[in-house]
C-alpha positions as CSV (number, residue, x, y, z in Angstrom):
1,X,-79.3,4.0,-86.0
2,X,-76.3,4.7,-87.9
3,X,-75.4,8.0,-85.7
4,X,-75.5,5.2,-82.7
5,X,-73.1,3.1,-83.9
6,X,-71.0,5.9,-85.0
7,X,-71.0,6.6,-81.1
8,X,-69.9,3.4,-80.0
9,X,-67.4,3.5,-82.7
10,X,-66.0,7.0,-81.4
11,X,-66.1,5.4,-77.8
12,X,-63.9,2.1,-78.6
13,X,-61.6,4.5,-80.2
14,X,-61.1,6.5,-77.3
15,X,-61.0,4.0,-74.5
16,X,-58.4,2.4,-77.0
17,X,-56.4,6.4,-77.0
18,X,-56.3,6.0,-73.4
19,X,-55.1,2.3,-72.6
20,X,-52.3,3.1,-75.3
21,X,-51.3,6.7,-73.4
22,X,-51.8,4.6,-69.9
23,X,-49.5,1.4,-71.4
24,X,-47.0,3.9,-72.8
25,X,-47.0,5.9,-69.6
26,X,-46.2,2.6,-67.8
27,X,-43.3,1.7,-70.5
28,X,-41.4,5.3,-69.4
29,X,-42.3,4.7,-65.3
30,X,-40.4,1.6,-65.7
31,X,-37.7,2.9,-67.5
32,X,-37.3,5.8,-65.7
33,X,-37.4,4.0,-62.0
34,X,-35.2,1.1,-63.5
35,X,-32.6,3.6,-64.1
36,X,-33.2,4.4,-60.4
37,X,-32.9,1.2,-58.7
38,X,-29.7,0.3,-60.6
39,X,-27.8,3.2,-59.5
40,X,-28.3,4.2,-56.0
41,X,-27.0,8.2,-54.8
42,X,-24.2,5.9,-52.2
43,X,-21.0,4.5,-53.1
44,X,-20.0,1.1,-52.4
45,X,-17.0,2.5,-51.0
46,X,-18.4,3.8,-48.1
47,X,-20.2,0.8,-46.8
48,X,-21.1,0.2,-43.3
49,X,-22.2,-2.7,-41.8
50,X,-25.2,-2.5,-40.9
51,X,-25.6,-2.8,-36.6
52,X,-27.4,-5.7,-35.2
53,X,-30.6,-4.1,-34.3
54,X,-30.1,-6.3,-31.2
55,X,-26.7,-4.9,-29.9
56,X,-26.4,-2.0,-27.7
57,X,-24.1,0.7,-28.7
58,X,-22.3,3.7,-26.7
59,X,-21.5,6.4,-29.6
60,X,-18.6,8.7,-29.1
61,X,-19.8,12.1,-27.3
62,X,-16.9,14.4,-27.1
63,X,-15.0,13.2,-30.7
64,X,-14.5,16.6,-32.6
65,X,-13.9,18.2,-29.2
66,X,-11.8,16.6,-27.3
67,X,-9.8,14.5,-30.4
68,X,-10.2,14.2,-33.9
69,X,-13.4,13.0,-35.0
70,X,-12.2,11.5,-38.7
71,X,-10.5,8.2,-38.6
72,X,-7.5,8.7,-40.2
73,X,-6.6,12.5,-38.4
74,X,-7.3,10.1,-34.9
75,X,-5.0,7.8,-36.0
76,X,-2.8,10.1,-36.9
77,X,-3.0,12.3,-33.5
78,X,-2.4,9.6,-31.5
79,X,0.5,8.0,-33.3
80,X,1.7,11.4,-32.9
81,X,1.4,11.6,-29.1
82,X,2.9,8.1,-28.5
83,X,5.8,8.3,-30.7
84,X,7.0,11.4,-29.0
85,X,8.6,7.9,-25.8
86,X,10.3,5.1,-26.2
87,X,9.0,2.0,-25.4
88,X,11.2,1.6,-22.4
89,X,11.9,-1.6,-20.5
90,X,9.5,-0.8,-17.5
91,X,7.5,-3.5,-16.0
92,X,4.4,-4.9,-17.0
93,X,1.5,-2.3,-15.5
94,X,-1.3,-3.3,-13.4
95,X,-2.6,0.2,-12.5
96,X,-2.5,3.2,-15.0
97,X,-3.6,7.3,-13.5
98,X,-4.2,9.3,-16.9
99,X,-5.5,12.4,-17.3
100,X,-9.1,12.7,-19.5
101,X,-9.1,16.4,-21.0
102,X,-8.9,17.6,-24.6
103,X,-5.5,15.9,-26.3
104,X,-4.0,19.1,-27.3
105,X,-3.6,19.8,-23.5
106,X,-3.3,16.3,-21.8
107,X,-2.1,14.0,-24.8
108,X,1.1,14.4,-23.9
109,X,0.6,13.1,-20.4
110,X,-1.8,10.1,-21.3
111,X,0.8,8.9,-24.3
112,X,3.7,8.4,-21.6
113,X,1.8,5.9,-19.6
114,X,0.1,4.1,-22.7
115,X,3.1,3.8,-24.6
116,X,4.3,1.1,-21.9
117,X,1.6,-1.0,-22.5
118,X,2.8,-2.1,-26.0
119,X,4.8,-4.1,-25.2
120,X,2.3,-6.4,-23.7
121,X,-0.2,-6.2,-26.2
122,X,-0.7,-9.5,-26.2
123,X,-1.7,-10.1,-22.5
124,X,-3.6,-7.5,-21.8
125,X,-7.6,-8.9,-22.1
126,X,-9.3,-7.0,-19.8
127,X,-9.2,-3.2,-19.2
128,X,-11.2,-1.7,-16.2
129,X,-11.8,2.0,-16.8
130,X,-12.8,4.2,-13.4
131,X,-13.4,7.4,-14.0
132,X,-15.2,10.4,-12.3
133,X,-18.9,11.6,-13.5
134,X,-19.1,15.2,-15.2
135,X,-22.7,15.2,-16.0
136,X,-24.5,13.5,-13.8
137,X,-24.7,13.1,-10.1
138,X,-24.8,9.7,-8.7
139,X,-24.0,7.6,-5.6
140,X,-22.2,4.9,-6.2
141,X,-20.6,3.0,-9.5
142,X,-23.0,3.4,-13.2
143,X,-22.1,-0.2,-14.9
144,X,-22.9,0.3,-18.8
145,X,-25.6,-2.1,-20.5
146,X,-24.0,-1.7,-23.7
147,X,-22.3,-3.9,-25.8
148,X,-19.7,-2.0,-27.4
149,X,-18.1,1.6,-26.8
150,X,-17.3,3.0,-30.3
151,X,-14.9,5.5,-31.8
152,X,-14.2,6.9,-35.0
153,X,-11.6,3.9,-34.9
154,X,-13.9,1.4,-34.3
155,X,-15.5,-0.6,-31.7
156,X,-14.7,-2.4,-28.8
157,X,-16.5,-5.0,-26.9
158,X,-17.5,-5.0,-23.2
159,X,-16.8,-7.6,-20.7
160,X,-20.3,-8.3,-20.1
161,X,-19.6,-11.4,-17.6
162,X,-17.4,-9.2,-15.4
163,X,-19.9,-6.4,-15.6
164,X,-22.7,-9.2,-14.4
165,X,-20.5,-10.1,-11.4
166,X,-20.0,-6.4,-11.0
167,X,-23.4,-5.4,-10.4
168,X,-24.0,-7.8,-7.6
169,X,-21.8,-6.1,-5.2
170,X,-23.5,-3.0,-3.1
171,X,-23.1,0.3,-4.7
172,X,-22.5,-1.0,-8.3
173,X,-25.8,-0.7,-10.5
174,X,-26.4,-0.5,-14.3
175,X,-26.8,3.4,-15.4
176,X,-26.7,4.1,-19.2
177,X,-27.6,8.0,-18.4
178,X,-24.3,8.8,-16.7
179,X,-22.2,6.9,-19.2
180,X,-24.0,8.7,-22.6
181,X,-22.0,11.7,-22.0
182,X,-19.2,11.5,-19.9
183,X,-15.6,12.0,-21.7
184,X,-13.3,10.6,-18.7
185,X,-13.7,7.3,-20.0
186,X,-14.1,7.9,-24.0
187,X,-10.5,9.7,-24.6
188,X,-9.0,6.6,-23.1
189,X,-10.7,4.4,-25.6
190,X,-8.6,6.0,-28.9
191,X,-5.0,4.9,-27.4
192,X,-6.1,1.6,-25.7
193,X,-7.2,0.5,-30.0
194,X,-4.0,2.1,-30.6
195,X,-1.4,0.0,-28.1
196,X,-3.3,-3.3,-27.3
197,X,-4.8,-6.2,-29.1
198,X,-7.5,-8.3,-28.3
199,X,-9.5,-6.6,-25.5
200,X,-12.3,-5.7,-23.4
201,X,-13.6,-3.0,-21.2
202,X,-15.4,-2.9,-18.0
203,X,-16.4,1.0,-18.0
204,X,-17.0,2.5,-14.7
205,X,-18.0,6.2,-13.9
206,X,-18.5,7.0,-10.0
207,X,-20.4,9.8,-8.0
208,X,-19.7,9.4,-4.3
209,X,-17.5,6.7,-3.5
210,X,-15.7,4.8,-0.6
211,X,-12.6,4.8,-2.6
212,X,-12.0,1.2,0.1
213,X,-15.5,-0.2,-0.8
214,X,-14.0,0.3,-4.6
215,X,-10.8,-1.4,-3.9
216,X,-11.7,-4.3,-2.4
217,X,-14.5,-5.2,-5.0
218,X,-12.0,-4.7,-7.9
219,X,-8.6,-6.6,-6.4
220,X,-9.6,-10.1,-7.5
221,X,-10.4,-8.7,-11.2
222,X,-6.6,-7.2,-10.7
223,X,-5.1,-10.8,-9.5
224,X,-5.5,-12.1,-12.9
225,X,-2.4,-11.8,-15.2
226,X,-4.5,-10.2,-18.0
227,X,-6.2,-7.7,-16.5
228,X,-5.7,-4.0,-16.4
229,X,-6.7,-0.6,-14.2
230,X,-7.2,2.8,-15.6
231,X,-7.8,5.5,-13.4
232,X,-9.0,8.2,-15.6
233,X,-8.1,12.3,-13.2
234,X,-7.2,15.4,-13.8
235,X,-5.5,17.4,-11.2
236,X,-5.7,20.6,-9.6
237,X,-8.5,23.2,-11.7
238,X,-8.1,26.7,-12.3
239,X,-4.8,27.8,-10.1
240,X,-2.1,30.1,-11.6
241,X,0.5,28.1,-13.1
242,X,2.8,28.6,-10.3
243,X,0.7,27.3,-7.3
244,X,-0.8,24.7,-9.5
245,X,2.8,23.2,-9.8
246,X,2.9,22.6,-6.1
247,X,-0.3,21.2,-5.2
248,X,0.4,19.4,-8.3
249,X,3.8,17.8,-7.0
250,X,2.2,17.6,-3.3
251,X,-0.2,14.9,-5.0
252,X,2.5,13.3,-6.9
253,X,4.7,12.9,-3.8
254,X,1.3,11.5,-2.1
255,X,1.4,9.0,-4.8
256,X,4.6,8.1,-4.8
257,X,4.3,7.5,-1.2
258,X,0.9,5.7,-1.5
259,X,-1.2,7.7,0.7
260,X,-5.1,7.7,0.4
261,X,-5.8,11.3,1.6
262,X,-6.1,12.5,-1.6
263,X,-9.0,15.5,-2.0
264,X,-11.1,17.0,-4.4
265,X,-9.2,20.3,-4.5
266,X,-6.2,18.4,-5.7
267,X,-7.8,16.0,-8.5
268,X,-11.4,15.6,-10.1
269,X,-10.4,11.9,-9.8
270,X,-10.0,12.1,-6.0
271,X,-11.8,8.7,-5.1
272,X,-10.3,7.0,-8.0
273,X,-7.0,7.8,-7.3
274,X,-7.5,6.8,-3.7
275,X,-8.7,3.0,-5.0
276,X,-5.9,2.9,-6.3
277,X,-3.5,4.0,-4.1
278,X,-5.3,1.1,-2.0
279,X,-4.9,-1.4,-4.4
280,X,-1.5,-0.4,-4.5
281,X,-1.1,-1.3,-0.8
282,X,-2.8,-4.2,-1.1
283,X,-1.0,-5.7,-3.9
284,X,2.3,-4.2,-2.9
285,X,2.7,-2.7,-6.2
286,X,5.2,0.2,-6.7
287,X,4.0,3.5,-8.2
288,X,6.3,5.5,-10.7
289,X,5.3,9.1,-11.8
290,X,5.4,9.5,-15.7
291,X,4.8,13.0,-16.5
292,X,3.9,15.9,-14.2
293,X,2.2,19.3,-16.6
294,X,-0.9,21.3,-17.0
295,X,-2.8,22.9,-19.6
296,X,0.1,26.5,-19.3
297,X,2.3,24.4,-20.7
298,X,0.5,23.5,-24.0
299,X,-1.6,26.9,-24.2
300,X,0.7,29.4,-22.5
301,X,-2.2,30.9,-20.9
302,X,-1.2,30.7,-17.1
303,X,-3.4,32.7,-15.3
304,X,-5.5,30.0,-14.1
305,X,-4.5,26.6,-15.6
306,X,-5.8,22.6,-15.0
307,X,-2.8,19.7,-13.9
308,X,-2.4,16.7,-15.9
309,X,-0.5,14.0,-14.4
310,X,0.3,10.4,-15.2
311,X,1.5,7.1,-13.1
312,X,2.1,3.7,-13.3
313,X,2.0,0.6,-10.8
314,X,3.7,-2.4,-11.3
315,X,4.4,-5.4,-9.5
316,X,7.8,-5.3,-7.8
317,X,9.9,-8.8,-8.9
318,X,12.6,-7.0,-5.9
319,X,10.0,-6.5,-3.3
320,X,8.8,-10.0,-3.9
321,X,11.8,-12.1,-3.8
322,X,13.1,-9.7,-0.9
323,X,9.8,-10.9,1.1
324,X,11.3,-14.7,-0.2
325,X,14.6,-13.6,1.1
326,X,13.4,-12.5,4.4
327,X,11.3,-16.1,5.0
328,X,14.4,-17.7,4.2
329,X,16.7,-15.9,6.6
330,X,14.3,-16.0,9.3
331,X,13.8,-19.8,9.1
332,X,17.7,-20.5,8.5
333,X,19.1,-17.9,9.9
334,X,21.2,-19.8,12.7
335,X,22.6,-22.7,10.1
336,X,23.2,-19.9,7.7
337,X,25.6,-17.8,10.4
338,X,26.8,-20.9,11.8
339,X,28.0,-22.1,8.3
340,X,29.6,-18.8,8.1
341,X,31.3,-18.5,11.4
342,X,32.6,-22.1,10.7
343,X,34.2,-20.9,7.7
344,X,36.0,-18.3,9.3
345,X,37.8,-20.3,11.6
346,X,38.7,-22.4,9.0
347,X,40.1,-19.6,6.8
348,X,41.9,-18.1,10.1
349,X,42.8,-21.5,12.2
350,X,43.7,-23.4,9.5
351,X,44.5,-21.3,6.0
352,X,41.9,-23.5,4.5
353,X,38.4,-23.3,2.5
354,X,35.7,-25.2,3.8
355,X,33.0,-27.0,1.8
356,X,29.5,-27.6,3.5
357,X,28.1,-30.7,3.5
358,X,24.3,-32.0,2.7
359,X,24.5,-33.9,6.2
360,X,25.7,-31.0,8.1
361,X,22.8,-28.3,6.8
362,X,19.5,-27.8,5.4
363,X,18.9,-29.1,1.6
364,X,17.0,-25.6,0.6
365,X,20.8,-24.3,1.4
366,X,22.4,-25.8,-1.6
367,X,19.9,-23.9,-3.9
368,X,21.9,-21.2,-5.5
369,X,22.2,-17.6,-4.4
370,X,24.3,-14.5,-4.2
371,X,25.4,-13.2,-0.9
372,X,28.0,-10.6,0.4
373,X,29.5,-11.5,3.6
374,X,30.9,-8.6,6.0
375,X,32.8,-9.0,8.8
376,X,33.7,-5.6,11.5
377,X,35.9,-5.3,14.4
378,X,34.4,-2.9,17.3
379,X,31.9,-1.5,14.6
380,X,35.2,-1.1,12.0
381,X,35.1,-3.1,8.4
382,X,37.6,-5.3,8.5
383,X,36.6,-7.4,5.2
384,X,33.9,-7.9,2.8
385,X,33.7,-10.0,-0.2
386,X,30.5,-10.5,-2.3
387,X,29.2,-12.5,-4.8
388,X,26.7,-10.8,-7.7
389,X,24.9,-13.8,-9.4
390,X,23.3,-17.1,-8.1
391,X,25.4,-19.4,-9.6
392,X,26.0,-22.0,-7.3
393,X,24.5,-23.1,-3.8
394,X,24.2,-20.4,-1.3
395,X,25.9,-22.7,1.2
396,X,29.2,-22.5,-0.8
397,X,28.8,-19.1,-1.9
398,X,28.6,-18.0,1.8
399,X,31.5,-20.3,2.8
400,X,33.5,-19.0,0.3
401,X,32.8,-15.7,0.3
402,X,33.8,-15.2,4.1
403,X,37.0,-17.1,3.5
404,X,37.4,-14.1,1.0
405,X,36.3,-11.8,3.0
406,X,39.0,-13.3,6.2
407,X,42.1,-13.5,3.9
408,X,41.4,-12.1,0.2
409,X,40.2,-8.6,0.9
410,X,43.0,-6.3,-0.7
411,X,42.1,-2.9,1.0
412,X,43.3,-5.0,4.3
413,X,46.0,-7.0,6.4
414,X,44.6,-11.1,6.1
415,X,42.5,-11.4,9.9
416,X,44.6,-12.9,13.1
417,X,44.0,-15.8,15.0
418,X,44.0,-13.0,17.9
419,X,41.2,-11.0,16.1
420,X,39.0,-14.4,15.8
421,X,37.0,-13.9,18.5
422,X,36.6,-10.0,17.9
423,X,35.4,-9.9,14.5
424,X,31.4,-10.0,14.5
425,X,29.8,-11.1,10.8
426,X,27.2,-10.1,8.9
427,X,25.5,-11.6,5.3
428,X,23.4,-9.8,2.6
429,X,21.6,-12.0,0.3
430,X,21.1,-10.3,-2.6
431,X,17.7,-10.1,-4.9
432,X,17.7,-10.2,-8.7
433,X,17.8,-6.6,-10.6
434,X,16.2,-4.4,-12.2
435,X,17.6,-2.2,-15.0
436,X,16.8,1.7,-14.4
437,X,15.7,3.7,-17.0
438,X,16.5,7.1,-17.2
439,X,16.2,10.3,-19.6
440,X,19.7,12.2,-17.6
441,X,21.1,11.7,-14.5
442,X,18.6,14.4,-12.9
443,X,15.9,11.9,-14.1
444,X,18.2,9.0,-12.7
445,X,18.3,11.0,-9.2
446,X,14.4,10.9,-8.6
447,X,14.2,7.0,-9.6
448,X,16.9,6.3,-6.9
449,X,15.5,5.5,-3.1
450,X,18.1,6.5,-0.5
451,X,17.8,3.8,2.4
452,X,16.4,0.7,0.0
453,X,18.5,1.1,-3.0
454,X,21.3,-1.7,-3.9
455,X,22.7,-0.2,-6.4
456,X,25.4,-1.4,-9.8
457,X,26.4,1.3,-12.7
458,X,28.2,0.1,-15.1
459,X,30.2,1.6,-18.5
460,X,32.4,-0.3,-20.8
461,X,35.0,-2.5,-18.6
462,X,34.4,0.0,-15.4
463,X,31.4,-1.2,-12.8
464,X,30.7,-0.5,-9.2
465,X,28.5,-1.9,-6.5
466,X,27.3,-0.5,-3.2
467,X,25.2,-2.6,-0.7
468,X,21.7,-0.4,0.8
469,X,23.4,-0.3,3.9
470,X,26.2,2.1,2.0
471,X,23.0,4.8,3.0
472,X,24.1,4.6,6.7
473,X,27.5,6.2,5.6
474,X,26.1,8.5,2.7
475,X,22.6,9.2,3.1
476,X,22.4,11.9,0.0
477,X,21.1,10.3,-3.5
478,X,24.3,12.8,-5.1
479,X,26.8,12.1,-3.2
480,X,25.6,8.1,-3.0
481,X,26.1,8.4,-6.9
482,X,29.4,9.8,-6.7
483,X,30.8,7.6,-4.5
484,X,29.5,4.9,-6.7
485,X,30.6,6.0,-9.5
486,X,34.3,6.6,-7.7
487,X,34.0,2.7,-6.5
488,X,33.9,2.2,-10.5
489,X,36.7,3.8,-11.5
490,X,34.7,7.2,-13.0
491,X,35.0,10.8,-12.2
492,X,32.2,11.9,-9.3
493,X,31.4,14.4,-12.2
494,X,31.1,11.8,-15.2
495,X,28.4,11.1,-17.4
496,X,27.2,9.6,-20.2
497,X,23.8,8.1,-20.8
498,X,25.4,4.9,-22.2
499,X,26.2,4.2,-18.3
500,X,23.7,1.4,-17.1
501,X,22.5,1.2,-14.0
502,X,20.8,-1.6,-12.0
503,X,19.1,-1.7,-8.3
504,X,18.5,-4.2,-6.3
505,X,17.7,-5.2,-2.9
506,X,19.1,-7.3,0.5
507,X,18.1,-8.8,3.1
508,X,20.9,-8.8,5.7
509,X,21.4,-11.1,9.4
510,X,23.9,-10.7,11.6
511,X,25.5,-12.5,14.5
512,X,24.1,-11.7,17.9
513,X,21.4,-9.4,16.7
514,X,17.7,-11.0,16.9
């Protein structure tokens, strides 16, 4: 009996060994993971967001190859790139060509062009990207389904409406696959964060396009005032250096000249350049040539070497008010010569000035404008007097002006009654204009366009104007230049980049001449 209860004695005491060993096990387990759960391996200072498991993201795919992939060496590359221009006084942009290679070889090229977009910052919403697909073949236009494109600077958000709208039209279709890994798109994305605002994308990579089909679809995106185009294409690939600059400059000039016949042996970006060189017909926007290089001139290596190029198109305010102009002297054009023939006989007949009155001609002819009136005997100037600015009603600046023109011209004898009926006259009205901007005078020699130009330089107290039809007498941009600058009181041979220089254009009528 008594070895039994010894036993259950020994029993208790061990069951009560083992809940002690089991309670003080717990005790160091909750020590130990306390110590755990208050101090996580991470930092608080490099928190992240979590993403909405709901939101669709395109990651970067070429960032460590193409560009930097750490934030602050991006930030720092690209800074770099754009600070090597000055944020000149060009026009706002509606169409951008860039080039889409590796930055150390096309940065250069891409920072021109961006850096002009600064400026307008804060109107540019919307920026359509069209660029060609590297990876995969596909007919027609890949739309992205994803919410945001991301870089190591950040994210930005895609138009989603647009892309909605987008999809609708024939040969547009959602395609993630072709967007995952294509880079002619993702190396615009670092200096678009870096130049604009508040804005969205509308990504676009194309297979086999009808660069006209393209075109039309995107022009009522491009009417809108906040709305950008970037044509993402390289140029010519794998030529020695010294061929590739001539293709090269063959599709520049093609450019410049807006012709839609550009091929796949000159550019990777073929049908995207092509849209856009319709567009730019459409739209009458005027293309510029930025920069003009390839990759021998960053590596040195120029056995066979890829072209970078960029461009940009902007809306001409000249080419516009010149089409005004040209409505307006087509509708007026026999009160507007009349009003100037009357004055002549007045200056002549009479030695007086005549004022125009509101009864005797059109009311649109008393708002203001700038004209130059010209009158010739047997094909011979015999007079001409202009006027620069708008500052008072074109009726009396014509009136005036050919009075001038009759009597006040110094480089000639005042015109004779006997002459009156000999002397034939002709008036230019005059655009706004449009300061040039220039590196040199080389660089101000390719800007110029022999036949359209009007052209004012200007230094100090010295200035000189020449009408466009100056070209019929001196058709050659140098010697057009010297002459100018003679007409201002300068050396043919003189320069000095603090010379301005404006253009402009006219629209001129002339008696007995439909």
């Amino acid at each position: 009996m008594k070895q039994e209860t010894d036993d259950k004695k020994a029993l208790i005491r061990r069951f009560i060994l083992i809940a002690v060993a089991v309670i003080l096990l717990g005790v160091l387990n909750y020590a130990y993971f306390k110590k755990q759960i208050s101090s996580n391996n991470e930092k608080i200072t490099d928190y992240v967001k979590e993403e909405d498991p709901m939101e669709k993201y395109r990651d970067p795919a070429v960032a460590g190859i193409f560009y930097a992939d750490s934030p602050s060496e991006l930030s720092h590359e690209v800074d770099g790139y754009l600070n090597m221009f000055k944020n000149g006084n060009r026009q706002k942009p509606k169409i951008l060509i860039v080039p889409h290679a590796g930055y150390q070889y096309s940065g250069y090229a891409a920072a021109k062009a961006y850096r002009g977009l600064e400026k307008y910052a804060d109107k540019i919403k919307n920026v359509i990207l069209l660029g060609p697909s590297h990876r995969t073949a596909l007919y027609g236009i890949a739309v992205s389904t994803a919410d945001y494109f991301t870089t190591p600077l950040g994210k930005i958000a895609l138009n989603k409406e647009i892309n909605s709208e987008l999809v609708e039209h024939r040969g547009f279709a959602y395609n993630d696959r072709a967007h995952k890994d294509e880079h002619s798109l993702e190396v615009q994305l670092p200096f678009l964060q870096k130049v604009l605002s508040d804005f969205k994308i509308i990504p676009l990579v194309y297979g086999e396009i009808n660069p006209q089909d393209v075109a039309e679809v995107l022009q009522p995106y491009l009417q809108n005032e906040d709305t950008l185009l970037v044509v993402s294409a390289d140029l010519s690939h794998y030529y020695p250096y010294d061929e590739a600059r001539i293709i090269d400059a063959e599709t520049a000039q093609k450019i410049e000249d807006t012709s839609a016949d550009i091929d796949y042996h000159h550019s990777c970006g073929a049908g995207g350049i092509n849209s856009a060189l319709i567009l730019s017909e459409i739209m009458r926007l005027k293309p510029e040539t930025l920069a003009l290089i390839n990759s021998g001139d960053s590596s040195g290596a120029k056995d066979k070497v890829v072209g970078y190029g960029a461009w940009t198109f902007a809306e001409s305010n000249l080419e516009r008010q010149r089409d005004a102009l040209r409505e307006f002297t087509k509708e007026y054009r026999d009160e507007l010569l009349r009003l100037a023939r009357t004055s002549l006989e007045e200056a002549v007949l009479h030695q007086r000035k005549y004022e125009p009155s509101r009864d005797d001609f059109s009311e649109v002819l008393f708002n203001k404008g700038a004209t130059f009136v010209t009158l010739t005997e047997e094909n011979n100037l015999r007079g001409c007097i202009g006027t620069l600015l708008p500052r008072e009603a074109v009726a009396a600046d014509i009136a005036q002006n050919a009075y001038a023109a009759a009597l006040n011209d110094r480089r000639f004898n005042p015109v004779t009654v006997e002459e009156l009926d000999k002397i034939k006259i002709s008036i230019s009205f005059l655009t706004g204009y449009e300061r040039m901007i220039y590196q040199d005078e080389e660089d101000l020699l390719k800007m110029i366009e022999a036949g359209t130009d009007g052209m004012v330089i200007r230094d100090g107290n010295r200035q000189g104007l020449f009408l466009p039809s100056v070209w019929e007498q001196i058709p050659d941009k140098k010697e057009f230049l010297q002459n100018l600058k003679l007409k201002a009181g300068m050396s043919p041979s003189y320069w000095s980049n603090s010379i301005k220089v404006y253009r402009f254009r006219t629209v001129e009528i002339k008696e007995n001449e439909n």
